[in-house]
Every structure is written in C-alpha cells, then in structure tokens.
N, C-alpha and C positions, 0 to 999 in steps of 0.2 A: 225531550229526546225523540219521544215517538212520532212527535207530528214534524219533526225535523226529517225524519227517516221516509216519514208518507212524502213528506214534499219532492226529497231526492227521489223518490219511487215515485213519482206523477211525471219528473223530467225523465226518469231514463224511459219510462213507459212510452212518450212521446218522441223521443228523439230515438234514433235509428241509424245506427251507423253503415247500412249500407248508402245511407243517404248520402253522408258525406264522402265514402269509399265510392259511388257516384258522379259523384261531381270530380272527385279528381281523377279516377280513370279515364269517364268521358271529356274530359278538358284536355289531357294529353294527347289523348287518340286523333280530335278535333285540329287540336292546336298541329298535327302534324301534317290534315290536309291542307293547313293552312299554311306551310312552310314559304309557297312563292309570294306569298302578302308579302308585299314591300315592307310596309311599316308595323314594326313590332307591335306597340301599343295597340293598331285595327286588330291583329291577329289574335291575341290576347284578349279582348273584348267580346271580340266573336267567339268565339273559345269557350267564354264565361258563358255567354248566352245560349250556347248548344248545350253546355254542359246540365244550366239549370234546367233545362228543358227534360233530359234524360232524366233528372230526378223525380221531374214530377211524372213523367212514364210510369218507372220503377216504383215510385214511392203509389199510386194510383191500381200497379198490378199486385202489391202487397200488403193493401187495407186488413186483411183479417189475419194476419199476423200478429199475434201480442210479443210484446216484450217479454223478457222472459222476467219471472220475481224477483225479491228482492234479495232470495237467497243465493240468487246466481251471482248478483255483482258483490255479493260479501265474498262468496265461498268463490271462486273462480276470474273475475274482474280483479277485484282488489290484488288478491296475490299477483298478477302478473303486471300489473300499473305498480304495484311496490318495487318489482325487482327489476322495471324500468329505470324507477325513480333514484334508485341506489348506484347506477353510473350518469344519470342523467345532466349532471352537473359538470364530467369530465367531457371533453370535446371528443366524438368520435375520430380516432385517425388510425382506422387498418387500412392494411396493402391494398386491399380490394377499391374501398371508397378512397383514398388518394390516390390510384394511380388509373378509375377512369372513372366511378360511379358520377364524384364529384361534379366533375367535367363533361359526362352525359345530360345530365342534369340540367343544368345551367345554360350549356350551348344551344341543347334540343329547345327548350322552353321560348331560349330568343330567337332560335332558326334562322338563315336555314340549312340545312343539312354539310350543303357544299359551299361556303363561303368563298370569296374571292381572297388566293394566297393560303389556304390549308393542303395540307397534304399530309391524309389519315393520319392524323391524331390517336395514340395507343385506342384500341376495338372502336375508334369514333371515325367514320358513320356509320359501323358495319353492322355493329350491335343494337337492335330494337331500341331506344332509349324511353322507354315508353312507361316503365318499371322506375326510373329514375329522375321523368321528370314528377310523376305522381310526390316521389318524396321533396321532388327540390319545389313543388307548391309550399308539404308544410313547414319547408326549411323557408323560402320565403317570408309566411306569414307569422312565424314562431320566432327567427332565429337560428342561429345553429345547434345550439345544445336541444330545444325542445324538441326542433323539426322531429326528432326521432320519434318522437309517441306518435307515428303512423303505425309503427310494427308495432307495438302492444295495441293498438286501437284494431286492428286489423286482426289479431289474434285473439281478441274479444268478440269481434265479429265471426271469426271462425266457432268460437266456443257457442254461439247463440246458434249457431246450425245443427252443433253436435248435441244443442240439448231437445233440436228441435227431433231430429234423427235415433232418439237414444228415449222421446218420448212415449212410447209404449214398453219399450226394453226395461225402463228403472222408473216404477211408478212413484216411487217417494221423492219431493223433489230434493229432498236435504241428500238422499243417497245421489239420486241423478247428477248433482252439482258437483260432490267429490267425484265422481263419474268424470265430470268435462275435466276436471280438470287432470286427474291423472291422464286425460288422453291428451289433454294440451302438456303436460309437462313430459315432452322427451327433450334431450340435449341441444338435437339439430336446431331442434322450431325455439326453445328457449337460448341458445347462444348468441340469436340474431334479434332480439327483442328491442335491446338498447343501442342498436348502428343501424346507418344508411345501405346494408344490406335489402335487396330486394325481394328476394325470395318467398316472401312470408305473403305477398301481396297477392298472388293468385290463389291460395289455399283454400278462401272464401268461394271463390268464382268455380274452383272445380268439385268442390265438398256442394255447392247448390245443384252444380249441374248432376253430380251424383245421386242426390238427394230426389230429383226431377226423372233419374232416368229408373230406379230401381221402387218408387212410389208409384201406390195407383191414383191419387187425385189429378196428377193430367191427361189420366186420359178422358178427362171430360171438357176440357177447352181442344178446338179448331186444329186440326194437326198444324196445318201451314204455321200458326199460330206456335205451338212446342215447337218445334223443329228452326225455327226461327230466334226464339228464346234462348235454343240451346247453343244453336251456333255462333250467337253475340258472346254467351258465356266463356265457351271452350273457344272461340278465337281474341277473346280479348285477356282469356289466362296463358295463351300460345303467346301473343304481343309483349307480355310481359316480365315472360321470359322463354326463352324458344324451346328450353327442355322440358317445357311443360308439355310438348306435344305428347311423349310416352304417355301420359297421362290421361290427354283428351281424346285421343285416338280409343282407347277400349272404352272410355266413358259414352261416348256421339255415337260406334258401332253399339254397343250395347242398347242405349235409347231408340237409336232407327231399327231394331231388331225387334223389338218388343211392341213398338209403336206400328210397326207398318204388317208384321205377322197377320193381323186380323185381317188385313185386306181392302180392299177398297176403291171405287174408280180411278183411274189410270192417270188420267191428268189431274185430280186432287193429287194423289200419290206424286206427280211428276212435279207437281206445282209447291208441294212442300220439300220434295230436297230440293228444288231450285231454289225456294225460300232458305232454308237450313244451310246451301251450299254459301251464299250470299253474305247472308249473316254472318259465318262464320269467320269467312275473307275481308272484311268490312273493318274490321280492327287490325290486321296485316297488313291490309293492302297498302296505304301510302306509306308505309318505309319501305315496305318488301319490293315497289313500283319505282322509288326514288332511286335506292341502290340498283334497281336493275337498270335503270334508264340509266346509269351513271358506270355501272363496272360487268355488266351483261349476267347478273348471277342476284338473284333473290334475297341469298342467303351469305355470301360475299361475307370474306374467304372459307365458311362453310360449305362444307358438303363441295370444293369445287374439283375433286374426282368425280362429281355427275355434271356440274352445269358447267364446269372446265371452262371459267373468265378468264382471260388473256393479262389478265392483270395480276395473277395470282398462279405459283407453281401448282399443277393439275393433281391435287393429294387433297384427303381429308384431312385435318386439324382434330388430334387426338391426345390429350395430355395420360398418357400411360402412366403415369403414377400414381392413376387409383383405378378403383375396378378391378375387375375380374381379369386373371392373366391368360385366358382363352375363353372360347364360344362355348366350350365344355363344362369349365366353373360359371360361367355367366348363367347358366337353367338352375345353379342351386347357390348364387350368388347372395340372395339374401338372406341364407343362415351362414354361408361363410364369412358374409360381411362380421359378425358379430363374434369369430375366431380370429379374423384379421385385421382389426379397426387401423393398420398400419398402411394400408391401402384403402381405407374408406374414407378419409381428409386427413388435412395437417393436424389435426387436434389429437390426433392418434386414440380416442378411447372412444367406447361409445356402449350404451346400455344396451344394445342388443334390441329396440325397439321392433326393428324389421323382422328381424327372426320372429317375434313371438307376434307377430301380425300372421305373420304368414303359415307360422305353425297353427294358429286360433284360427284361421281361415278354412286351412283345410279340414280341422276340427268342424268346423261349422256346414262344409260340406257334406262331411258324414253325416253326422248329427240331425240337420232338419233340411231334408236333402227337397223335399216340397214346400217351403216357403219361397215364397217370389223373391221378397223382399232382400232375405238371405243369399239366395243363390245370384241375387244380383251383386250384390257388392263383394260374393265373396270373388266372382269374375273380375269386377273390379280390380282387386285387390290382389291376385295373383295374377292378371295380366297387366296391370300397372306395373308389380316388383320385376317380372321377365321383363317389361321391356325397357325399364331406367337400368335394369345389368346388362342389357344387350347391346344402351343407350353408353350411358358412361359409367355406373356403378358410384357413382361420388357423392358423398352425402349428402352437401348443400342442395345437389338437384334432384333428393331422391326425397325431399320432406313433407311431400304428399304420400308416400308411401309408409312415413312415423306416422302420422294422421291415420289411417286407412287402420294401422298395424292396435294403434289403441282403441280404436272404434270396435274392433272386429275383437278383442282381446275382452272389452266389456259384453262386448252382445253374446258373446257365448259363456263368459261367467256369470251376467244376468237370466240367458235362459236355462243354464244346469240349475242355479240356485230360485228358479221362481219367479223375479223379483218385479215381473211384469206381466202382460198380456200375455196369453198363449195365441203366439204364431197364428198364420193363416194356415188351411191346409192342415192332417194328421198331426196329432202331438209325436214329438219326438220319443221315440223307443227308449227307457233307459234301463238299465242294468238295476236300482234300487234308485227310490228320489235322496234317499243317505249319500250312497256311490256318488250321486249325481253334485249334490250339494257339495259334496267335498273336495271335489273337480272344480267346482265354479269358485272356491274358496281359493284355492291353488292358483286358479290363473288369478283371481285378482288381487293375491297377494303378491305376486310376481307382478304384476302390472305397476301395483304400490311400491315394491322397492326399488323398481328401473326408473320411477319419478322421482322418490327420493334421492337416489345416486345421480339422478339430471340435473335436478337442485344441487346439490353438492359439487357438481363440476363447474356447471354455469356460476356458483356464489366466487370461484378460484378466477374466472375470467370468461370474457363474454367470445364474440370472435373477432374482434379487432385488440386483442389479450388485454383489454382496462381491468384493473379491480375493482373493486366499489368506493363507495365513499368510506367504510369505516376502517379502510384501510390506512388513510390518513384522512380523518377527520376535519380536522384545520385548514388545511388545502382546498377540500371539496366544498366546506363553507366560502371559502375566497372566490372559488369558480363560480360558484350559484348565483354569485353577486352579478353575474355578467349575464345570467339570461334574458331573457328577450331584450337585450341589448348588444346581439352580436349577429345582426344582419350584413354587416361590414367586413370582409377581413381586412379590406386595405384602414379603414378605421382606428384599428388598433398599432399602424404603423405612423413612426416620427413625421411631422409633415414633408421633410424633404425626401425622405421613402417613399411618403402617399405620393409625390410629385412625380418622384421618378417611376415608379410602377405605374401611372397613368403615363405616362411617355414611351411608353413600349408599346410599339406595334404588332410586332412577331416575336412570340414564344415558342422555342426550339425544345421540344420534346424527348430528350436524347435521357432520361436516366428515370426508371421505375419510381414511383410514389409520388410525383410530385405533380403532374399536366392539373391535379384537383388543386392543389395550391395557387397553380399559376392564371388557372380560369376563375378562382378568386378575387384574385388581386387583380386582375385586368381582365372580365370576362370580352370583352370587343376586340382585343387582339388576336391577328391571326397564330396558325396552331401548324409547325412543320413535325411530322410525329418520324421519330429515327428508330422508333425501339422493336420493330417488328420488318425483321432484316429482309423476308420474302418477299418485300413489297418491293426491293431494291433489283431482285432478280428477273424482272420484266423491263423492258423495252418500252412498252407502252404509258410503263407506270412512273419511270425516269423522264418520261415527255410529261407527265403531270406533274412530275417534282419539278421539272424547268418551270413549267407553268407557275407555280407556286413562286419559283424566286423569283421569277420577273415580276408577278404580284407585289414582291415584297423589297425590291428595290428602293433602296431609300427610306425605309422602315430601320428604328430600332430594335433590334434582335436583343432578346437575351435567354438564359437557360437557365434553370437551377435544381439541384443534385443533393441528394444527404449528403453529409462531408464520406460518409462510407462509402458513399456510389460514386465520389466526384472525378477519381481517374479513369471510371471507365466512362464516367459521363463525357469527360474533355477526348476519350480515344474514341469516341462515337460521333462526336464536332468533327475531329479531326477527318474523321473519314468520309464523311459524305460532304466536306471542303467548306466547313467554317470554322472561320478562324476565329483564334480565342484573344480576343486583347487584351482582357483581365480576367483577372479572377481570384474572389474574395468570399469570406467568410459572413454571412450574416445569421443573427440571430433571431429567427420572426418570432414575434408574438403571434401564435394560434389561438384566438378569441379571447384572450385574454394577456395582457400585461407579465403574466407569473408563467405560463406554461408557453416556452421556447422551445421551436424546432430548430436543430444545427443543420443548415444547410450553404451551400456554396454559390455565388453568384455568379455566373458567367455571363462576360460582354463578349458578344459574337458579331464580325463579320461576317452580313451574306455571301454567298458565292456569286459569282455574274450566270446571266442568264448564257445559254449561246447567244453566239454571235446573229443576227439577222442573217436569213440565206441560208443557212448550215443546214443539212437533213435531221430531219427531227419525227417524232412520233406526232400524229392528227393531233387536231386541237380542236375545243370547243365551235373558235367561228369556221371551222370548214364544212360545218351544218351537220353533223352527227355525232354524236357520243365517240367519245373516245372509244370506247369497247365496239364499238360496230367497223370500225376501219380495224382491216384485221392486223394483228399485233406482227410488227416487225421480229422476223426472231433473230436470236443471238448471229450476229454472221460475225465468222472470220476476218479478221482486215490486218494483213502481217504489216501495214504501214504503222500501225499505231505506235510512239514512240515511248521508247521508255529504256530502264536499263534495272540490274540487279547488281549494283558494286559491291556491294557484301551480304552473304560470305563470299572465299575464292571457292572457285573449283579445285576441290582434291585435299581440304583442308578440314581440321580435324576440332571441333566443336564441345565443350564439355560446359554443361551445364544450359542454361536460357541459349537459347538460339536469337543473335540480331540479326536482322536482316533489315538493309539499307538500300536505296536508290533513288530515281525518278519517274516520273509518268506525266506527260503533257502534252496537247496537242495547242493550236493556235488556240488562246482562247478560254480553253476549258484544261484544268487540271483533273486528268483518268480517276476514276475509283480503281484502287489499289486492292485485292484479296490476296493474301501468302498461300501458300499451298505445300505441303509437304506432301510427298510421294501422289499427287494428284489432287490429295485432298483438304481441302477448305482448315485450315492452323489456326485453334483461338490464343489469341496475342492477348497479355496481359497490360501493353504499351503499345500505343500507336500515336504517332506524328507525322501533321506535316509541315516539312520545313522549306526554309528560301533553298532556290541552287542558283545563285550567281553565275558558279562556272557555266552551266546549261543554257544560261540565257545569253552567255559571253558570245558562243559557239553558235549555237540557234536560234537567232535576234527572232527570226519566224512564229518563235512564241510566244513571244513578248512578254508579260510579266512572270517571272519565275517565279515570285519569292512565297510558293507554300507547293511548286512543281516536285520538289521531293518529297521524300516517304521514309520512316523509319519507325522500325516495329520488332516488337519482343514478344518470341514464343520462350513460353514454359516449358523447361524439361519434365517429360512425364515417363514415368516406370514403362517398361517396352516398348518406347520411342528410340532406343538405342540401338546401336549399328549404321549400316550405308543408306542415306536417303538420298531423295533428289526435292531440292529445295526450290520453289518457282514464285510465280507471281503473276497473278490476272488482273490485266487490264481490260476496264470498259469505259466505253463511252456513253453519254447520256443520249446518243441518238443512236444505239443499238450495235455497235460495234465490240467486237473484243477481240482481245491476244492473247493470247498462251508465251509466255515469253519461257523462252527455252530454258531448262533448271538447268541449276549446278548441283553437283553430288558432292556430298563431303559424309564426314563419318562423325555421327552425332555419340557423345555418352554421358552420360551422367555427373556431375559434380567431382573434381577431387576433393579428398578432404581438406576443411579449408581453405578451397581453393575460390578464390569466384572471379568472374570475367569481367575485365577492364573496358569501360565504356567511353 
C-alpha cells in the first residue's frame, strides 16, 4: 500500500496541471487567430503546435515549483474529484450549456466566426467563446459525460495556488490542506464542478496573477519581463470570461503600482507597459478585432450605449434581476448579498461567503496594517467586491471574490491564532494572545460551517439541478455504461434519424435550450438565431438576415423546441416568415438510449430573399463591412400595405385581445408588431396565414399565402378600459408604417365567458 501511494505521489509530483490547463487555453486563443484558415484540420494542427509550445514556456518558467504532498490530494483533490464523480455519469443539461455554451463550443473550435448563412445564433459570435471551447477540447477527447472533469481539475489547480499562498500563513501541512479546502468549498465554485459551466476556468489565472502582484519574489526578474507575464495572465482570464475584467482591473493597477513606485529609466518603464499593454490584448484581440470588423463594436451588443453599433439599439444590456437595486447598495453590496441571496442567482441561497471575505478583509486591515503582503490582497479584495456590485452583483460572476473571501477569512484566523510565520514588518498589537486566539477560533469555525452548508446545498443539486447518483442508483449505473462512448449525439439516434439530421442544412434557432442540441446533431449546418428580438430592430441587421436566406435557399431548415416552449417556438417562425409544414413530437436520446429529451420537430420553409434590385442594407461584396456603410434608419413609407380587419373600431373586447389582418409588399411579406396604446403587445399566439382574397385584388403581390397575420394578446389586470390597438409594419430594407389604430374598450373576462375564435 505504501509503495502504491509513493508511486501515485511520484505522478502527481510530476505532472502539473497548469500544464495541461496550458495547452487548452493556449489552443483556443490560437485556434481563434486562426479562424480565416480555410481548412479546419490546418487550423487545428497549427493550434496544437502553438499550444505545445506555450507549455513548454510555462512549464520551463516554473521548474522550482514542487507539487504540493500527498496530503493535499487526499485532504483536498480527492474531496472534490468524488463530488464530480457523483453526477458524472448523469449528462450535463442546464439552461445555460444547452441554449449556448454547447454551441459556443463546437462552432468556435471548427470556425469560423461568421460562416456563410448564419445570422447570430443566441450570444454566438458576440460572446468570447474562448471559456467554451477549452471545455469542448475535453468533451472531444472524453466524451460528453467525462468532458466535465475540466472544472474539478481546474479547481484543484486553483487549490495548488491557495496552498501555495497560504504557505507561511498555516505551517502544518495537515492544517494548511483543511485550510484549502474550506476556501475551495463555497457553494458558488462547488455548484459548477460537475457541468459545462465556464466560470471556474479563470480562477487559477487570476489567483496567480494575485499571487505575482502582492509577493516579493518578482521583483527580482526583468520588469518588461513581470509586466508581460501579467498581462498574458489578466487578459487571457478577461477572454474567458469578460466579467473577469472587475477583477483584473485592481489586480494589473495594483502590480504596476508596486512595481514601477521604485522608479527607474524612462524608456525601461515606457518599454514594459508597452510590453504589459500587449500581452494583455494578445488573448482579446482576435475575437474582440473579428466582432469589430464585422458589427463596429468590440464588445457587441455590450456596452453599445458607448461604442453605439448600428446594429444594435444604443442601450447597455443589463439583466436586473440580480444585484444591487442602486449605486447606493452596490458600496455595501457584498454583505447585503448574504440578507438577500433572492437577488444574488436563481438558486436563491447562499452561505454568505462574500460577506465574511470582506468583513475578514477589513479585519486584516486593521490588524497588520504594515504587512505588504496583507495590505495587498486585502486591496484586492475589497476593490474586487466594489466593482463586481458596481459590475452586476450576480454570483456566478462574482466567484473570484468567494475565493478571495476564504483566503482572507483563513489568513487572519491563522495570524490571531499563531499558526505560522510572523508577518513582515511590526507584529500586530493585540488585546491578549487568549483574546486573539479566540477571534481566530471564531472566524474559522464560521469559515467551517459556511463549507459544510456548501456541501449540503451542492449534495441537493449542482447548477444545471442534477442530483447525484445515489439518488437513483440503478439509473446512474446504466448511464456510466455509456462513458467515453458518447462522443456522438447523432450516434445514439435510429439510422433514419442519423439520416435525416445530416440532411439539414439550416437550423432555425427560434426557442431557448436547444441551438446546443442542434449543433450536436448536425454541427456544419448553418444557424438563423430568432431569440434575441433587438437584433430585428436595426435596418442594417435585417440586410444581414436577407443575407442569410439567400445563403440558405434551397437548404433544409428545421427547428426544434421543448414540447413546453413549442407554441412560442412556432409564433417566432411565424414571425420573422417561416413557415411551418410540420410539426412533430420526438423523443431524442441524450447520450444515452434511457435518458430522453421531449422535444418538437419543426419543418420550416425559408422565407425568399428580396427580390434582385429592391433597396436593401450594404452588403459584404460592396467592399466594407456592413457596420461602416452607415446604418439606414427606420424611415416612414405610408405606401407600405397592409390592413387591420380585426378588431372594429368602436367595439367592445372582453378577455384575450385577436387581432387579425395583412402585410405584403411585392415579394416580401412585412414583419408584423401589434401595439397597444403605442406600445409593443406580448402575444401569446402569433400566425401567418394564406389571404387569397389579397392576392385576388392585388395580383402585384404575387404569392399571398402566409401575406396575413393573426395574433392573440393576453388580457392582463390594468389593461382594461379604452385603447387604441395598431400594428407595425416593416420592411427588411428599412422601411416602416404606423398603420393607423383602432380604439375599442378592452375588459376583462366575463364569468364564464370566453371569445369565439
């Protein structure tokens, strides 16, 4: 047994997982400037070669690093590779990884960005995919169920930092090790262990660069040299996720603060932020350069109340349902987070991690107010929490700041109780070492119970809601059978299924959870994305959607929907004018035979491009980006035809509001918006239908039969009274109409009563 245990401890000793957290960061990053390679396979190859190459850099700048014991991977390792292990067998499928991770993933890997006949696919290409194809490497080489042990492997990697960081602080290493791991076990960082969530994957990169900015061993290599190091760090954990920036932003100020204070010739000095500036852009740049050469904005539809893309209404993108409910609570947001976990994610609980980071923080301010080392992280750590509340307050992107909150919560229980070196600088003043000792007992038994209650939440569900395996045992045995043999999803379908899902050209993106399904089953198909309705309010971006059908003429379309999402999925066809020819029930096998998704199939006709000659939005061959020919805006055109035959004017409405008509011009059938008293009506029902009569009268139109419109508004609690009921039409080359309402007097349901359709 013991020389079993030395041998495992001679492998981990050797092996290094930033090596491999290495290789597939650098290969995504790579793989991105490589997006105009024509041929996948070159790209890819090239990709591998850059990437090995990075390792052996990395792996050459960190020779005198040991591994940590072997009490780390008992006491720390093992726990968190066990609590992978226990959903490991169940297929990952939350909202988040099916409705874009999946699909990030997969696309970004075979590139490139903008294919010929896509038109933004839900956050794809706007979202870095950079986070996502890292994981869709180990889902390649694993499988689907294993892919996931990137995020336990990664948070083992993070744990080798904290003990590296935590080594003067907790000199025993059997204490150090319960040390890591209570700072590794908060909710946030342990819910995302076992899924295709990315989040977990900068943790390392910004915890090093921490590590790098608030230590004195670098200031003994070459500044240009640090500065350079840093900004690979801190822009390749920005790349990986952009909320990272709150994070790298005090971390990179604080390193050039400390680094450059001393002083030094001018062009050294000038020559290492130019280095540091480089570096840091170096992992941003070809997505951030792609999207701009393509939608005139960096960060696209971010941030575009500043870079204001034509493509995109001029607003930030702000999901208010978490965070702080002003600029006011956002300064003490991270102890309210832990009175309000109902605004801090869906998962609505949370151990209060951040709080006692940030209370330990400022503890430690007081306390050893001349240590370096201290007063660095404690900056850290309270300019981190201000600016992910100032940022968005949401937990998932605030899991450097659980990190930070456990760290800082051991290092000031460690120095009240002793339990290591004394600090640089003055010993701390205390009250009695009794007092003191009794204080350090305090926080770290509160530290111990906010991990045990982590555990506890995370054993109930992880964040895509799986239970474990012993929840049903039996089951989870059947699933395991299928590891590393579910590189396939179309695999697992009947052969005339595998037939027909490689026979689809264009997949219509119209209903949440599913684009990760459908870039499974046929990743080479082009991607028409419906679910991100802003994109439909530009002129410019309507000449790219032309663009797309014409792409995909003569292509088979099709879409598919939860059976719960399926009528709003077919009123989202309906509306941006494809037609539905069928539409059926399947049952997919998700990586396995036993575990079926209920989902709907829809056969979609594309719409026709315009006509040739029509006025239209720039296009690619008129030799500049769309974005740079400036964006037609919405104009008036009272020609545009259409009608509102029901309701009448003057007529009296009780309960759902229909509302029926046409919209057609020669050619193209209008995008149809209802509108009540001006404003924009979510319809629970939306059709389009043939109008014979229209095309009887107006041969000019030529084919009527999807020229009508028919649509169901919900009665909602003080919608009742006199409205004026309308209808906007647009056209796809920038026209619209205000078509004149009619007023009628809306009220609510009689009893018993309901309206004849």
């Amino acid at each position: 047994m013991r020389a079993g245990l030395g041998r495992i401890e001679g492998v981990l000793a050797r092996a290094r997982l930033e090596d491999l957290f290495t290789f597939a960061i650098a290969f995504a990053l790579v793989r991105q400037l490589l997006w105009p390679v024509g041929t996948t396979a070159a790209a890819l190859l090239l990709s591998a070669v850059a990437a090995g190459a990075a390792v052996a850099v990395v792996r050459r700048s960190a020779q005198d690093r040991p591994s940590p014991p072997r009490v780390f991977w008992l006491v720390v390792a093992l726990p968190v590779l066990l609590l992978w292990a226990v959903r490991a067998p169940l297929p990952d499928i939350g909202y988040d990884v099916l409705n874009y991770h999946l699909m990030h993933g997969e696309r970004a890997l075979r590139g490139p960005l903008f294919p010929p006949g896509d038109f933004f696919p839900y956050f794809f290409p706007y979202l870095d995919p950079s986070g996502d194809m890292v994981l869709g490497l180990f889902r390649w080489v694993l499988g689907y169920r294993l892919g996931t042990v990137a995020n336990p492997l990664v948070l083992v990697w993070t744990g080798t930092l904290v003990w590296r960081l935590l080594a003067r602080e907790v000199a025993d290493e059997r204490c150090r090790a319960a040390a890591v791991l209570l700072v590794l076990a908060s909710e946030g960082l342990l819910w995302e262990v076992s899924s295709y969530m990315v989040d977990l994957l900068a943790l390392p990169l910004l915890l090093e660069a921490t590590l790098r900015a608030v230590e004195d061993g670098e200031d003994a290599r070459p500044l240009a040299r640090r500065t350079a190091s840093m900004g690979l760090l801190l822009g390749a954990a920005v790349a990986l996720k952009l909320t990272n920036l709150v994070f790298a932003a005090p971390i990179g100020a604080l390193a050039l603060f400390r680094w450059l204070r001393r002083g030094g010739r001018a062009p050294a000095v000038a020559g290492a932020l130019a280095c540091g500036a480089v570096a840091s852009a170096a992992p941003i740049a070809p997505h951030a350069a792609t999207v701009f050469l393509q939608t005139g904005s960096p960060t696209f539809p971010y941030f575009n109340g500043i870079f204001a893309a034509p493509l995109y209404p001029p607003a930030d993108i702000k999901d208010l349902r978490w965070g702080p409910a002003s600029p006011a609570e956002a300064l003490v947001w991270p102890f309210l987070s832990a009175l309000q976990p109902g605004r801090l994610s869906e998962m609505e609980t949370t151990t209060g991690r951040v709080a006692l980071g940030w209370l330990a923080s400022l503890a430690a301010l007081a306390l050893f107010p001349r240590d370096r080392k201290v007063r660095g992280l404690v900056v850290i750590s309270l300019a981190s929490g201000l600016f992910w509340s100032l940022g968005t307050g949401y937990q998932r992107y605030g899991l450097f700041c659980e990190l930070l909150g456990g760290v800082m919560a051991v290092l000031v229980a460690a120095r009240l109780s002793g339990a290591g070196a004394a600090g640089e600088g003055s010993p701390p003043a205390r009250p009695s070492p009794k007092l003191a000792r009794g204080a350090g007992a305090v926080i770290a038994g509160v530290l111990a119970l906010q991990s045990a209650w982590a555990f506890v939440l995370v054993r109930r569900s992880d964040w895509s809601g799986r239970p474990t395996v012993f929840h049903a045992p039996p089951d989870a045995a059947r699933e395991a059978l299928f590891s590393l043999r579910d590189h396939d999803l179309a695999s697992f379908l009947d052969p005339g299924s595998r037939q027909e899902a490689a026979g689809i050209g264009l997949w219509v993106d119209a209903a949440s959870k599913t684009n990760g399904i459908m870039t499974l089953l046929n990743p080479r198909a082009a991607m028409i994305g419906l679910q991100v309705e802003g994109l439909f309010w530009s002129p410019a971006n309507l000449a790219l959607f032309d663009d797309a059908l014409r792409a995909c003429q003569g292509r088979r379309a099709a879409s598919l929907a939860f059976v719960e999402d399926a009528d709003a999925a077919e009123d989202a066809l309906y509306r941006k004018g494809f037609t539905v020819r069928s539409r059926r029930r399947v049952d997919l096998p998700f990586f396995s035979p036993y575990r079926k998704l209920e989902l709907v199939l829809f056969d979609v006709d594309v719409p026709p491009p315009l006509p040739p000659g029509r006025p239209r939005g720039p296009r690619p061959e008129d030799g500049l980006p769309a974005w740079r020919a400036k964006a037609t805006p919405w104009r008036e055109d009272p020609d545009l035809l259409g009608s509102i035959d029901e309701p009448r004017d003057g007529v009296t409405v009780r309960g759902d509001l229909f509302v029926r008509g046409w919209a057609r011009e020669p050619g193209e059938d209008l995008l149809v918006t209802v509108l009540v008293d001006g404003v924009e009506a979510p319809t629970s029902r939306f059709r389009r239908v043939p109008r014979p009569d229209v095309a009887g009268v107006l041969r000019s139109l030529g084919d009527c039969s999807h020229a009508g419109y028919e649509a169901t508004v919900p009665f909602r609690p003080g919608a009742a009274g006199d409205v004026r009921v309308s209808v906007l039409l647009r056209s796809r080359d920038g026209r619209e109409r205000w078509y004149p309402p009619v007023r009628i007097r809306w009220s609510g349901p009689e009893s018993g009563a309901t309206r004849k359709e």
